[in-house]
VEXKEZA-600674 format. One record per residue: residue number from 0; x, y, z of N, C-alpha, C in turn. Coordinates in steps of 0.1 Angstrom, whole numbers, plus 5000, padded with zeros to 4 digits. Layout:
N
ATOM num n.xx n.yy n.zz ca.xx ca.yy ca.zz c.xx c.yy c.zz
ATOM NUM    X    Y    Z     X     Y     Z    X    Y    Z
...
# end
This chain:
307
ATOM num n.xx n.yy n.zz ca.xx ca.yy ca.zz c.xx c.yy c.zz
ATOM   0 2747 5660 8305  2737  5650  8304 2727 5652 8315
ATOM   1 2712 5655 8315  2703  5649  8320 2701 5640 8329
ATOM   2 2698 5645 8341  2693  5632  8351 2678 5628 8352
ATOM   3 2672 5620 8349  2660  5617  8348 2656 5608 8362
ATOM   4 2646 5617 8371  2644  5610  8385 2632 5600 8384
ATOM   5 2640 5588 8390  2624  5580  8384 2626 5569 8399
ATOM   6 2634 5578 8409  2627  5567  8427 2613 5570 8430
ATOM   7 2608 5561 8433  2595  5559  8437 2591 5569 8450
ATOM   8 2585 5574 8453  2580  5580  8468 2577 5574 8479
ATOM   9 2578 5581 8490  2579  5576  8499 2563 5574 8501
ATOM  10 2558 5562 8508  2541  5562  8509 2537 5575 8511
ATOM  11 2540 5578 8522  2535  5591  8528 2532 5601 8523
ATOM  12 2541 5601 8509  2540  5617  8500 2532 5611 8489
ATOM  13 2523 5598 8490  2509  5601  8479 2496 5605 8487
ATOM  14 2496 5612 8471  2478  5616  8474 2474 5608 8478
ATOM  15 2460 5608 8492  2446  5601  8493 2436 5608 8488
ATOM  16 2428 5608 8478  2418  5615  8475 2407 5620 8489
ATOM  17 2405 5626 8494  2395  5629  8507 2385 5639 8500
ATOM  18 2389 5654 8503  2381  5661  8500 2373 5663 8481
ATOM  19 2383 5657 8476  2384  5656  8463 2368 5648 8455
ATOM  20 2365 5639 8466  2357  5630  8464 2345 5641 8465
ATOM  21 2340 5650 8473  2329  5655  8475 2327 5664 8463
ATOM  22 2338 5669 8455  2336  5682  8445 2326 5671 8430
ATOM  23 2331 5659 8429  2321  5652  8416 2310 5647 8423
ATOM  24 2307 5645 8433  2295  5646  8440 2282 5653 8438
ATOM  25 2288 5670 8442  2281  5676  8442 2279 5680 8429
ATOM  26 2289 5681 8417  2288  5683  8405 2276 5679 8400
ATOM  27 2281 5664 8404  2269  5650  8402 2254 5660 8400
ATOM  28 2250 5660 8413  2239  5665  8418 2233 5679 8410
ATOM  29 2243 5684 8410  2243  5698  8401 2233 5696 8389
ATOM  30 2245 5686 8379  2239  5683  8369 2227 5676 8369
ATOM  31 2222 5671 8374  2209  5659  8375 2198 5669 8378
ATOM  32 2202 5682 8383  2194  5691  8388 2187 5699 8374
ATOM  33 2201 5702 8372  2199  5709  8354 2190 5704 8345
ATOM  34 2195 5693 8345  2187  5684  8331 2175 5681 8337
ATOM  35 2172 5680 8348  2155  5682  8354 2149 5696 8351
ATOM  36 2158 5703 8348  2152  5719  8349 2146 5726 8336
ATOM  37 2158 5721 8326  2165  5728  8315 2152 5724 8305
ATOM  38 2145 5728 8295  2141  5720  8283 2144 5721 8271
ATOM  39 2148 5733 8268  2157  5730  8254 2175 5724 8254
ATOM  40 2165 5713 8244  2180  5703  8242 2192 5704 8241
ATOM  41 2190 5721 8235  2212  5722  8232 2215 5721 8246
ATOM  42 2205 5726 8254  2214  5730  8266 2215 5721 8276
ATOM  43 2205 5709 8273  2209  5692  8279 2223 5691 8275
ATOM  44 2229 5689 8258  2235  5691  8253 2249 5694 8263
ATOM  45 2251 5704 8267  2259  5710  8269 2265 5706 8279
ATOM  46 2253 5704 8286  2252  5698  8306 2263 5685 8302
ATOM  47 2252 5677 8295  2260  5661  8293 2272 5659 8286
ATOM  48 2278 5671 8278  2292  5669  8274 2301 5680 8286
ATOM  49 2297 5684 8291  2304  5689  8305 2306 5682 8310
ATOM  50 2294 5676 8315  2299  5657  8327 2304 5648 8322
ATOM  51 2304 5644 8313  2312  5637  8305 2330 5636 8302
ATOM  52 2329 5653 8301  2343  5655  8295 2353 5655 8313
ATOM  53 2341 5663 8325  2344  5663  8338 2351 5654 8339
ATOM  54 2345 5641 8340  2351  5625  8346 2362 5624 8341
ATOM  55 2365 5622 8327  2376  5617  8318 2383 5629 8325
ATOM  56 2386 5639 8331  2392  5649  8339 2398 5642 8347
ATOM  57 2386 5637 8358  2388  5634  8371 2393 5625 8371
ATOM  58 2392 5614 8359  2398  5598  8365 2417 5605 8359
ATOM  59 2420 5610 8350  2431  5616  8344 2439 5620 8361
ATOM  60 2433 5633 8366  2432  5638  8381 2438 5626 8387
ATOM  61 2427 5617 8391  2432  5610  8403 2446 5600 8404
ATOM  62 2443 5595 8386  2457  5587  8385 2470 5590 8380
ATOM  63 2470 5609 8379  2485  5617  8381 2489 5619 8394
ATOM  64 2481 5617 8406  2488  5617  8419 2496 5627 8421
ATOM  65 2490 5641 8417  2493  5648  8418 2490 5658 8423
ATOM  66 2494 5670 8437  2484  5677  8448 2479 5692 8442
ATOM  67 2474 5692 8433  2465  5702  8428 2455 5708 8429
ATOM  68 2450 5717 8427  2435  5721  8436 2425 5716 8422
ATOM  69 2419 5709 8417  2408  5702  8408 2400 5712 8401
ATOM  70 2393 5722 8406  2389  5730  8403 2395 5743 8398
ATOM  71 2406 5745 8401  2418  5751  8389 2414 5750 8377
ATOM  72 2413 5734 8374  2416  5735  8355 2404 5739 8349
ATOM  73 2395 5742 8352  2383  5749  8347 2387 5763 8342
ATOM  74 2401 5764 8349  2404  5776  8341 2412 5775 8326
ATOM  75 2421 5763 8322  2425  5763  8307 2412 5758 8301
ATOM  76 2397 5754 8303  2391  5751  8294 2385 5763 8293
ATOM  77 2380 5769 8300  2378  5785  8291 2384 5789 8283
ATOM  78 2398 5789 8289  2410  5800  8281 2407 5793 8268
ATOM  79 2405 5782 8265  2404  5777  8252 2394 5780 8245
ATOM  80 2382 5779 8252  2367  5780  8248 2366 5793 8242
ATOM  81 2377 5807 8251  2374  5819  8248 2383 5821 8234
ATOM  82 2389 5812 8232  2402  5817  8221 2392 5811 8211
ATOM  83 2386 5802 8205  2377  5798  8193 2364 5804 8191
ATOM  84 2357 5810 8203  2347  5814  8199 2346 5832 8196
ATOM  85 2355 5838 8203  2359  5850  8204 2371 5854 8193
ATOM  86 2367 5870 8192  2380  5873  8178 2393 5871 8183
ATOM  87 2395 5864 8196  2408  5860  8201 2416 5852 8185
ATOM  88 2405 5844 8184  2409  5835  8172 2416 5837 8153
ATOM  89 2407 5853 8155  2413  5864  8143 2427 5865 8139
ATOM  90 2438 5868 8152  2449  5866  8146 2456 5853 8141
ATOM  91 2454 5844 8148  2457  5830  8143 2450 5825 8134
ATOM  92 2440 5832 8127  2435  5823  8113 2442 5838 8104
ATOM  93 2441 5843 8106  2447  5854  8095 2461 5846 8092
ATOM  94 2470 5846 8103  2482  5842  8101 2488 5827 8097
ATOM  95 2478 5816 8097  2480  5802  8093 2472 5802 8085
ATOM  96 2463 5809 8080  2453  5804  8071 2450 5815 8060
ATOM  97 2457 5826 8060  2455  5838  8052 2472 5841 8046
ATOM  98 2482 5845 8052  2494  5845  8050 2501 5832 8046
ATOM  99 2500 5823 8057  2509  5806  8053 2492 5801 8048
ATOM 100 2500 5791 8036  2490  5779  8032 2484 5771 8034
ATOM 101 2473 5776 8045  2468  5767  8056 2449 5763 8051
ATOM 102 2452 5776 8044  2434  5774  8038 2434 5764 8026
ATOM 103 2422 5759 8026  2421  5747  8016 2421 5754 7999
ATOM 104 2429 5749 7991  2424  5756  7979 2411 5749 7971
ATOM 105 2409 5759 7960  2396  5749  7953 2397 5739 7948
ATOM 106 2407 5734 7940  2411  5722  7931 2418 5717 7936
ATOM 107 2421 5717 7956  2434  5707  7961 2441 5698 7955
ATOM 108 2454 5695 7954  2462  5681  7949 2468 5678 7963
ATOM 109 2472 5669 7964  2478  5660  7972 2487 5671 7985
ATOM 110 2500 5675 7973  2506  5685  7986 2497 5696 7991
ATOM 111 2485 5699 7986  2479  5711  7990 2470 5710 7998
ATOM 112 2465 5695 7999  2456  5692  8014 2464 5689 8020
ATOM 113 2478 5680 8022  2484  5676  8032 2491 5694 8038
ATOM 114 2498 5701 8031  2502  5715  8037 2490 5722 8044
ATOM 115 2480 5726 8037  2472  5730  8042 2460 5724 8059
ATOM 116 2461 5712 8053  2457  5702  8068 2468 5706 8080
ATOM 117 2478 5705 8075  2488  5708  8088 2491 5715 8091
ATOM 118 2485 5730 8080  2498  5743  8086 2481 5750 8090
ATOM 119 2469 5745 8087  2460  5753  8085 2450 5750 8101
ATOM 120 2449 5730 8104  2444  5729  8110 2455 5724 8121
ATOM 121 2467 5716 8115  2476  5709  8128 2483 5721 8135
ATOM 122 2488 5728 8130  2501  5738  8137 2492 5749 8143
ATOM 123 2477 5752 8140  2470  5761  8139 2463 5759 8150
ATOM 124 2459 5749 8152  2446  5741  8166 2457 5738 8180
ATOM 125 2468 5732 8172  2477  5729  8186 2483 5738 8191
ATOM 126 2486 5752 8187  2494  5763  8188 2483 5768 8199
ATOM 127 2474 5766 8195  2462  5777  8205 2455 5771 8216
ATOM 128 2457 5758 8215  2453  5747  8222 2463 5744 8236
ATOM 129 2474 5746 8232  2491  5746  8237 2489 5757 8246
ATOM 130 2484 5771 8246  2488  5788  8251 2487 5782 8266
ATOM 131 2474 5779 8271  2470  5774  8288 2486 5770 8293
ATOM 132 2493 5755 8286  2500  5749  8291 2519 5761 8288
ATOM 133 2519 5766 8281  2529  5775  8280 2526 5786 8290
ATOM 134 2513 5792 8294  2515  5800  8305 2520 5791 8318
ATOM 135 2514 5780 8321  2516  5772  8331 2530 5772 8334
ATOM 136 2542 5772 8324  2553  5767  8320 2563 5786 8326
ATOM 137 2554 5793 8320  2555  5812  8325 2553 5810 8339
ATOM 138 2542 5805 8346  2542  5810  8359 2553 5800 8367
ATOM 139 2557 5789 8367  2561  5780  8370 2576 5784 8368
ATOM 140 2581 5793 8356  2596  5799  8355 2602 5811 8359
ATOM 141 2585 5823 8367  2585  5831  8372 2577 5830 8385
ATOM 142 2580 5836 8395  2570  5836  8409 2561 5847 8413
ATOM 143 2551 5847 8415  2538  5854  8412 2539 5861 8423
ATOM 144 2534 5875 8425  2530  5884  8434 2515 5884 8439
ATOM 145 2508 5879 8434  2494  5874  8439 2484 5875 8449
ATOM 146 2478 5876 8457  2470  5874  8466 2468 5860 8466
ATOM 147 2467 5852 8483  2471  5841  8486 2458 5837 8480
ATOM 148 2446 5838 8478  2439  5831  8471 2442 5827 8457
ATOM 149 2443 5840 8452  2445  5839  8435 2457 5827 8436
ATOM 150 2469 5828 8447  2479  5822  8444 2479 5808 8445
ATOM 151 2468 5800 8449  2464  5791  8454 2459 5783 8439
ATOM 152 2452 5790 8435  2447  5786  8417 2458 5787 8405
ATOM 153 2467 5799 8408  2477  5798  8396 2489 5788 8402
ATOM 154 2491 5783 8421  2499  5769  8423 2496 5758 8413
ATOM 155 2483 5757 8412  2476  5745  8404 2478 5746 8391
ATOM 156 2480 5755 8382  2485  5757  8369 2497 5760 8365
ATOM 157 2504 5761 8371  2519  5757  8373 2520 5748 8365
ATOM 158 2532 5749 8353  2536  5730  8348 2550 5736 8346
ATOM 159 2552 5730 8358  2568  5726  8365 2573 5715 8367
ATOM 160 2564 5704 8362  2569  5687  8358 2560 5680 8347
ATOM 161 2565 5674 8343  2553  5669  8330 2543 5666 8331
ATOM 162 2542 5660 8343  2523  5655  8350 2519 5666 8347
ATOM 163 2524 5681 8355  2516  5692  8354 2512 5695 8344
ATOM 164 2521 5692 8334  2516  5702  8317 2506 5690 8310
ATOM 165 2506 5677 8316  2497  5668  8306 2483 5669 8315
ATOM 166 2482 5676 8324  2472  5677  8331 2468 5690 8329
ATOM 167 2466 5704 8326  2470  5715  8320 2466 5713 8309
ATOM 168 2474 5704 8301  2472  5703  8288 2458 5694 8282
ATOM 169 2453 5688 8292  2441  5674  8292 2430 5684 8293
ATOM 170 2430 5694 8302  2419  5705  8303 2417 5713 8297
ATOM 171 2432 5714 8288  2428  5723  8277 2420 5716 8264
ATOM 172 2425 5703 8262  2420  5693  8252 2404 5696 8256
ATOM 173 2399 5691 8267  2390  5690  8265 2377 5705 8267
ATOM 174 2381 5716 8268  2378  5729  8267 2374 5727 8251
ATOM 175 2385 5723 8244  2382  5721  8227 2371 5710 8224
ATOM 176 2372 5703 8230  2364  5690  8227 2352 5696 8229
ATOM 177 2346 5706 8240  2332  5710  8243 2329 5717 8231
ATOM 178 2336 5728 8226  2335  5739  8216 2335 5725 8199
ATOM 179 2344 5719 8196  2342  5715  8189 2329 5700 8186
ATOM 180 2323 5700 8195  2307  5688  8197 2298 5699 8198
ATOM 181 2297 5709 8201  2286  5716  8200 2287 5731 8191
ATOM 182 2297 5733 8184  2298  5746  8180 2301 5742 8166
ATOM 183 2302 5752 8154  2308  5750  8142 2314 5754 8135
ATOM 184 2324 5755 8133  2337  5766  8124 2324 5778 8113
ATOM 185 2328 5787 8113  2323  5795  8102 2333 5800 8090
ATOM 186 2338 5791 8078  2349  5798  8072 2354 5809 8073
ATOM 187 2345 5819 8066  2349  5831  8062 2360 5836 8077
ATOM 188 2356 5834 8093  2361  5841  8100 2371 5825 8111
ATOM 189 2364 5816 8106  2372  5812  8116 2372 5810 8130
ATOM 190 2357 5818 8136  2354  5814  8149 2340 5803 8147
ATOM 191 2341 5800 8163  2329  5789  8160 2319 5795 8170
ATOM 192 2307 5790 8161  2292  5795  8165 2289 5784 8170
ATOM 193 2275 5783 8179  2266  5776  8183 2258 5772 8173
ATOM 194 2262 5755 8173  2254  5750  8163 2240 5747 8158
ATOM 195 2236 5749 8150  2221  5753  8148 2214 5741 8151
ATOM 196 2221 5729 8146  2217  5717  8151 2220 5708 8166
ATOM 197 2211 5701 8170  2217  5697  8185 2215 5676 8185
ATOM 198 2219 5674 8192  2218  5658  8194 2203 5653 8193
ATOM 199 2194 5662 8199  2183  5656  8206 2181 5651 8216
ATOM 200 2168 5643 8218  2173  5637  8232 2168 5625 8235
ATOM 201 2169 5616 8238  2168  5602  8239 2181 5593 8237
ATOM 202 2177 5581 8233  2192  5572  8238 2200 5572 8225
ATOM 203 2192 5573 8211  2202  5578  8201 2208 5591 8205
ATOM 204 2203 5600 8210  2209  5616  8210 2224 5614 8218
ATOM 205 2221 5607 8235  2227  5606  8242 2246 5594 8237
ATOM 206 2240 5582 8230  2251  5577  8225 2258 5586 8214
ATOM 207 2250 5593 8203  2259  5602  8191 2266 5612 8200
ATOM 208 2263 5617 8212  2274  5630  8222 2284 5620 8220
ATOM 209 2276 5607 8230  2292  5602  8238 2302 5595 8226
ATOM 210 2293 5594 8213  2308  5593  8206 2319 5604 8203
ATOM 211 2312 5613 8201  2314  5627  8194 2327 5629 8205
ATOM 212 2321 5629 8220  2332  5636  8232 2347 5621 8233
ATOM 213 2340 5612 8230  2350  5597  8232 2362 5603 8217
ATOM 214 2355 5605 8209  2363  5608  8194 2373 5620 8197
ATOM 215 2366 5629 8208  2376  5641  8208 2386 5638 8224
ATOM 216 2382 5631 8231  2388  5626  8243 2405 5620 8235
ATOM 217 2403 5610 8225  2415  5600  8218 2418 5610 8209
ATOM 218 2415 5619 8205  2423  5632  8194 2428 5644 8203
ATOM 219 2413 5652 8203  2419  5664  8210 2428 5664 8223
ATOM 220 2424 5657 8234  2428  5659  8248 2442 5650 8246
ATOM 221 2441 5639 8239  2452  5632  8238 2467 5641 8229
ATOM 222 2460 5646 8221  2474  5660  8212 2475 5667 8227
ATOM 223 2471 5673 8226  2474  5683  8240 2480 5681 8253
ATOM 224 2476 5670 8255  2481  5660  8267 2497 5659 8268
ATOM 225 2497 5653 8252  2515  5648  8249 2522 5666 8248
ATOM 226 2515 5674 8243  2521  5689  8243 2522 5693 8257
ATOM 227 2516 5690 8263  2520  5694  8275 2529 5690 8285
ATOM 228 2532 5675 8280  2543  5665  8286 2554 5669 8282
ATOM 229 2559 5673 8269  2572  5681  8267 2570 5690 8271
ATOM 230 2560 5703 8273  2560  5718  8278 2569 5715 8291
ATOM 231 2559 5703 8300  2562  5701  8310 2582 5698 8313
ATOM 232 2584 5692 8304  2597  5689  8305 2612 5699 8305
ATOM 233 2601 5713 8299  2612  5723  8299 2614 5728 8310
ATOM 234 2607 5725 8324  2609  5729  8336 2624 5725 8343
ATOM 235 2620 5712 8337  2635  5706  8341 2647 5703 8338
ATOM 236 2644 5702 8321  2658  5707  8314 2655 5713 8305
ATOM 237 2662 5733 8312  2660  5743  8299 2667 5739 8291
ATOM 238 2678 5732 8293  2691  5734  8281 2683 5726 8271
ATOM 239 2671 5719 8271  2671  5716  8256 2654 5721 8253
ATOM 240 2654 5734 8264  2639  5742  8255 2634 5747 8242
ATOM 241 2646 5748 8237  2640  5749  8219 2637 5736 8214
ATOM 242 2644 5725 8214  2638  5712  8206 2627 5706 8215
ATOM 243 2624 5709 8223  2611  5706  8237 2598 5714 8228
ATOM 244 2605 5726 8231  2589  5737  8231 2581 5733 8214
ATOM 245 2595 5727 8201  2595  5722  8190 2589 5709 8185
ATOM 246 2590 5699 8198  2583  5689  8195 2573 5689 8203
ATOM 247 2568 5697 8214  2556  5699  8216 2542 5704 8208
ATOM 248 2548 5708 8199  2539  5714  8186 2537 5710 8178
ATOM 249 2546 5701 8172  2552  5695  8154 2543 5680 8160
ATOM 250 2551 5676 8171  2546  5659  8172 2528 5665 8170
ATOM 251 2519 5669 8182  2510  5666  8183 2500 5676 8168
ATOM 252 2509 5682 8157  2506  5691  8148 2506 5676 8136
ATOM 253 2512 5668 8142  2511  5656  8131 2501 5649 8127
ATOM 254 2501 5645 8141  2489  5637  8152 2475 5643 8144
ATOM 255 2476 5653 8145  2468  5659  8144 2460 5660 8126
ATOM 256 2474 5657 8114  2470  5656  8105 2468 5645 8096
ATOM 257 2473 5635 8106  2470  5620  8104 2456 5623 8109
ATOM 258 2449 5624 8117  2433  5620  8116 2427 5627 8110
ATOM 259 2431 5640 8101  2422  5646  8089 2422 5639 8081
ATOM 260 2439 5634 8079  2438  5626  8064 2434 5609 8061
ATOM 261 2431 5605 8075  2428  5591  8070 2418 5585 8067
ATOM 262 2407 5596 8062  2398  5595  8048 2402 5590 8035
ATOM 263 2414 5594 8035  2420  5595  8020 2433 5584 8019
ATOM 264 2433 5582 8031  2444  5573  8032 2443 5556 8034
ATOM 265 2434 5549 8031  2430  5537  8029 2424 5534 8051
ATOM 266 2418 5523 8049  2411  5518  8058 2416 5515 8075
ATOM 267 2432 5510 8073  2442  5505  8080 2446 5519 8089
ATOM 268 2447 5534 8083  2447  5543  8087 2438 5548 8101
ATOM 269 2426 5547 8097  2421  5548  8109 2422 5539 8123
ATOM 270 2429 5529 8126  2436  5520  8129 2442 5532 8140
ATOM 271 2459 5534 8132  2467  5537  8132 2465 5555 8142
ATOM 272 2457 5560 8137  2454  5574  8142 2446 5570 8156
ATOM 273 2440 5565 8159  2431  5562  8174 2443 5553 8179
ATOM 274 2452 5542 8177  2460  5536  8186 2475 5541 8188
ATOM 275 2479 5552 8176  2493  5555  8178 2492 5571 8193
ATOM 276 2481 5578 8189  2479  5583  8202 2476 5579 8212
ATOM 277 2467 5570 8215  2465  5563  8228 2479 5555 8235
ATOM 278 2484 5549 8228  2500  5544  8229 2505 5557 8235
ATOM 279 2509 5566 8229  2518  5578  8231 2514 5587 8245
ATOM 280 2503 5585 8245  2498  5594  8255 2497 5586 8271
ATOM 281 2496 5571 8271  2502  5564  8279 2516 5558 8283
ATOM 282 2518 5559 8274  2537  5561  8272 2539 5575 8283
ATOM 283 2538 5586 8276  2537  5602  8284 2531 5597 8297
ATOM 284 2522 5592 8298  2517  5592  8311 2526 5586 8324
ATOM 285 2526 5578 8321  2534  5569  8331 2545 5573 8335
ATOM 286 2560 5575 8322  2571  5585  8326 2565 5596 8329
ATOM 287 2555 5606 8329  2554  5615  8338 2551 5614 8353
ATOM 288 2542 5602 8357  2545  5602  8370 2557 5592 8378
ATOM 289 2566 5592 8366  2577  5584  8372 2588 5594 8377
ATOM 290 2587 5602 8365  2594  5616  8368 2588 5626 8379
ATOM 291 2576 5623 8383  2569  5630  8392 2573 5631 8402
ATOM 292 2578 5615 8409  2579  5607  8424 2590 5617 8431
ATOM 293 2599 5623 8422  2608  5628  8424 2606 5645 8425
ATOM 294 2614 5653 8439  2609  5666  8438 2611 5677 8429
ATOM 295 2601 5683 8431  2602  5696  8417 2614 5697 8416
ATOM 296 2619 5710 8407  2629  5717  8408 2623 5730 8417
ATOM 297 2633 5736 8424  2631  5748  8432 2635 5762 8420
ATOM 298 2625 5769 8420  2625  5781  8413 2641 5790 8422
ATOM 299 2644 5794 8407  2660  5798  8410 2669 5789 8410
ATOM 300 2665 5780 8413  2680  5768  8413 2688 5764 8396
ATOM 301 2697 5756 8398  2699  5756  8384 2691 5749 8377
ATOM 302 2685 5738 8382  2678  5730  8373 2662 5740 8369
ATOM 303 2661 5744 8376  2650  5753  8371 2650 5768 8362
ATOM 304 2666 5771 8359  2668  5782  8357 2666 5779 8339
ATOM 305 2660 5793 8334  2657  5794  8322 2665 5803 8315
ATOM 306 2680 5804 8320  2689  5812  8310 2691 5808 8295
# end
């Protein structure tokens, strides 16, 4: 049986945010700079769902209380950005959507959108969405040869406790969330282009982003979030990494096809898809920093061992 550590810390071993505070600062500034600069709108566009998606980062950041370098996770949102827009994305639509029944047929019936919604868009988005937080889970079950810099950035991507992988996983959410508000699937291949159309700019332009990034904030980052919270969990008990690594995919692969289908599923549905993840993903939250308070596992020990 499982011991689940849930003593509280000693004061001493919480974060104070210090330096942390200067990095959205300057961002701050950064940005304000841009959008003074910039004149075509996609690329306001881009600035303002970057800051946007930033914060929802940083406030996530601040209230995992967890000693991470911040600037790290800039690296799962590329990795994501690079896997959709790049023929990274080729073998995974070949293989869910060309081999398994993941493409939509022409005359869909019922089981042929629901299979296809799930095996085409749920198992397919969260599988690729998931890779950042599964390497995290690789470095974190293996110890890196690195140069102390480099090593300093892959410490931070480490998910060796669940906080780690829902934070991991939040960055990878929202890496998707940028690509998916500004870009647009192209069938035939499956990667996404730069959308020909842009918000505009004024206070309609500005509220239609912040729904667009608020909409993928409670879907995307929230699926990925909860996948990362079980990834996270296999750090600490391998013995049950096949039904872990299983429901890290299947649950937020669900998730995922409840909000395609609750078009089709009466009114009450949409309800149900924005509040059963938000629930869940605060649920995850909380037992992960409860499980947090308590120290890693030490690489090599048994509880960390991946036999």
């Amino acid at each position: 049986m499982c011991n689940l550590e849930i003593f509280p810390p000693h004061p001493s071993a919480v974060r104070t945010p210090r330096s942390t505070i200067f990095f959205p600062l300057g961002f701050t500034a950064l940005v304000l700079v841009l959008l003074a600069v910039l004149k075509n709108d996609a690329d306001k566009s881009r600035v303002v769902t970057a800051y946007l998606l930033f914060w929802f980062l940083y406030a996530a950041y601040i209230s995992s209380g967890i000693k991470t370098n911040l600037i790290a996770y800039i690296f799962p949102g590329l990795f994501v950005y690079a896997e959709f827009t790049t023929p990274l994305a080729t073998p995974f639509f070949y293989l869910f959507r060309t081999l398994l029944p993941g493409s939509p047929s022409p005359n869909p019936g019922l089981f042929d959108t629901v299979s296809s919604t799930f095996i085409g868009s749920g198992l397919m988005e969260e599988l690729m969405k998931a890779l950042p937080v599964l390497i995290g889970l690789y470095l974190a079950k293996r110890p890196t040869t690195f140069g102390k810099s480099a090593e300093g950035y892959l410490s931070s991507l480490r998910c060796s406790t669940p906080m780690e992988g829902m934070m991991v996983g939040f960055a990878a959410g929202a890496g998707f969330v940028f690509v998916d508000t500004l870009y647009h699937v192209v069938p035939d291949s499956g990667l996404y282009v730069e959308n020909p159309d842009n918000f505009g700019n004024g206070l309609y332009g500005f509220v239609h982003l912040c729904q667009r990034v608020l909409q993928g904030l409670i879907s995307h980052v929230f699926w990925t979030s909860i996948s990362g919270f079980f990834i996270g969990l296999c750090a600490r008990h391998p013995r049950y990494l096949p039904i872990l690594l299983v429901t890290a995919w299947v649950l937020p692969a669900g998730l995922h096809t409840l909000w395609n289908l609750s078009p089709y599923l009466g009114g009450g549905t949409r309800w149900i898809k924005v509040g059963f993840p938000l629930l869940l993903f605060v649920a995850c939250f909380i037992r992960a920093r409860q499980l947090g308070r308590a120290e890693k596992p030490r690489l090599g020990s048994s509880d960390a061992h991946f036999g």
